[in-house]
C-alpha positions in Angstrom: 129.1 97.7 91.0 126.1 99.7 89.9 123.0 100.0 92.1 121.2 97.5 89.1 124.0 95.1 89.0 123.6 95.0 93.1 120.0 94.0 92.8 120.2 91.4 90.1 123.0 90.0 92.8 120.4 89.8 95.5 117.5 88.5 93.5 119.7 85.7 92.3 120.7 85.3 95.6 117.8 84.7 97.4 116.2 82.8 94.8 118.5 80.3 95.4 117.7 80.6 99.4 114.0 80.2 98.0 113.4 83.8 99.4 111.0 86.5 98.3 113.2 88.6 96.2 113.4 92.6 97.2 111.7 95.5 96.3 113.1 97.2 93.2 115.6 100.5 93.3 113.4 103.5 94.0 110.0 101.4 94.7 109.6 103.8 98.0 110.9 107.0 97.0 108.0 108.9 96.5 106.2 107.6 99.3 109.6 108.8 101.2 109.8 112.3 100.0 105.7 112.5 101.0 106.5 111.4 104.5 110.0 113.6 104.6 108.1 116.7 103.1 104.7 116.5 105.7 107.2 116.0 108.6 108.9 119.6 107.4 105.5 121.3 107.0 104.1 119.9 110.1 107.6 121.3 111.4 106.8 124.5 110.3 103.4 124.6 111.4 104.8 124.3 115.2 107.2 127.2 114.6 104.7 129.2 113.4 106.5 129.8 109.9 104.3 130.4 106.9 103.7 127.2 105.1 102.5 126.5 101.3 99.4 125.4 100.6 100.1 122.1 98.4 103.0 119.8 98.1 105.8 120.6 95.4 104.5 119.4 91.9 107.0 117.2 91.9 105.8 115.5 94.9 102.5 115.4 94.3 102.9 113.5 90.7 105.1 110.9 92.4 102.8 110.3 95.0 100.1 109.2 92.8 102.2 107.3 91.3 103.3 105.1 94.4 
């Protein structure tokens, strides 16, 4: 069963339990990675390891998207 065939299952599921439905696959991903990659440079920052200025590109264009 794929990760979309999973979700139409619970959305038709608690609709008929007259339940909010979920959030979408990947709603909270970037949000995730945000937290996960401030976490490693705070990490760093306490070890005393050089740390990069900005976020990944990649990171920061998914943020602003969430």
């Amino acid at each position: 069963m794929t990760i979309s065939e999973q979700y139409a299952l619970d959305v038709w599921r608690l609709r008929s339990q007259e339940q909010p439905p979920p959030p979408a696959p990947g709603t909270h991903e970037a949000k995730l990675f945000r937290a996960w990659w401030v976490a490693r440079k705070e990490a760093r920052e306490e070890l005393g390891r050089p740390v990069r200025s900005t976020a990944p590109r990649t990171l920061r264009r998914r943020a602003r998207r969430a």
